[in-house]
C-alpha positions in Angstrom: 68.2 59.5 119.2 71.9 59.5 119.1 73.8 61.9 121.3 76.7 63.4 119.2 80.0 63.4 121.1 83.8 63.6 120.0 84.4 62.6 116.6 86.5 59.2 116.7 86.0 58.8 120.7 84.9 55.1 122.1 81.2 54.7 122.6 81.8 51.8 125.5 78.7 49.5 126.3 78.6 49.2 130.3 76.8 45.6 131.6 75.1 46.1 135.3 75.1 43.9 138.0 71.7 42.7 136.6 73.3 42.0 133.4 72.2 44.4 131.5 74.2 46.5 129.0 73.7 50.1 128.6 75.2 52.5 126.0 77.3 55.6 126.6 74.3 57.6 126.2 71.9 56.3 128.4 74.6 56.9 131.0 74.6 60.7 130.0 71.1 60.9 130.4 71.6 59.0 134.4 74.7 62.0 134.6 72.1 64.9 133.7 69.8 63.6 135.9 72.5 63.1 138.7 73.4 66.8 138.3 69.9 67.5 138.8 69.5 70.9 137.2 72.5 72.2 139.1 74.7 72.6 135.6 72.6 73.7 132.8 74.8 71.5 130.7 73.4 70.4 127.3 73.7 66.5 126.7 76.4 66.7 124.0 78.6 68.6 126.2 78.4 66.2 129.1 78.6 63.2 126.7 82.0 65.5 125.4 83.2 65.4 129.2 83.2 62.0 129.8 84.6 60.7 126.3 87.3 63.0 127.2 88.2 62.4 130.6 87.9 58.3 130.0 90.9 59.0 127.2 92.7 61.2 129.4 92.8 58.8 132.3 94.4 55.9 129.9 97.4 58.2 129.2 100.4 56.7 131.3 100.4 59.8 132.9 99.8 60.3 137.0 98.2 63.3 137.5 96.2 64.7 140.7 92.1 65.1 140.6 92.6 68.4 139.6 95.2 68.2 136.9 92.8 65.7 135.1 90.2 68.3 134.9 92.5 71.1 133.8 93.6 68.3 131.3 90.3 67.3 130.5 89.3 71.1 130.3 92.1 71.9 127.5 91.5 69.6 125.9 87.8 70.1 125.3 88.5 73.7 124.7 91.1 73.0 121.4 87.8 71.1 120.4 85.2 73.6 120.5 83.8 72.6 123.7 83.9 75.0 126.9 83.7 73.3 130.1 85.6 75.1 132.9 87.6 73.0 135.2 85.0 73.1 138.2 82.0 71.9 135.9 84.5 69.2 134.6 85.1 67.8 137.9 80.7 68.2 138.5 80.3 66.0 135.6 82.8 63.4 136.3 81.7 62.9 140.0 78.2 63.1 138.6 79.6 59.9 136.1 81.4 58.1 138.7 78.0 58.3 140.9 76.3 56.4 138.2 78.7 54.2 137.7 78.5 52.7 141.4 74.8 53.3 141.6 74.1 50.9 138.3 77.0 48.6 139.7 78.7 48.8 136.6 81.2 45.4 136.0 82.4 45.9 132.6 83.0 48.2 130.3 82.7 46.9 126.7 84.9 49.2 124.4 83.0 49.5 120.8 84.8 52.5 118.8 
């Protein structure tokens, strides 16, 4: 089963230090279980989150940790998903946990 997420965001591929590739949405499901219980988050909004904040950080824009998640918070909102600020910034250490514990070494963009 598919995990909806932002209409027209990328659904990257992300190949492990043991080679093997992984979709966006098995790395949701490694973020919910990262998060433990701690935010009753649903899937979709967590998949939401990181589609979000992975667009936001190409913009040639510097901005501090918590302008990104203010940004990434905004923006989520004008799309019908509520994620304050603080749960944004959960999620995306949540995601960047993952990311080093798999030993992610590319990213493969798909859409």
């Amino acid at each position: 089963m598919s995990i909806p997420g932002l209409l027209g965001a990328s659904e990257p591929a992300f190949r492990t230090r043991d080679a093997r590739w992984m979709g966006l949405d098995s790395i949701v499901q490694e973020v919910a279980a990262a998060l433990g219980g701690i935010d009753e988050l649903s899937l979709v909004a967590l998949k939401s989150t990181i589609q979000m904040a992975r667009q936001v950080v190409q913009e040639p824009v510097e901005r501090t940790p918590e302008a990104l998640y203010e940004a990434v918070s905004e923006r989520l909102r004008r799309r019908g998903v509520i994620m304050p600020a603080p749960r944004v910034e959960n999620v995306l250490a949540a995601y960047a946990s993952v990311i080093v514990s798999l030993e992610v070494l590319e990213i493969n963009e798909i859409g």
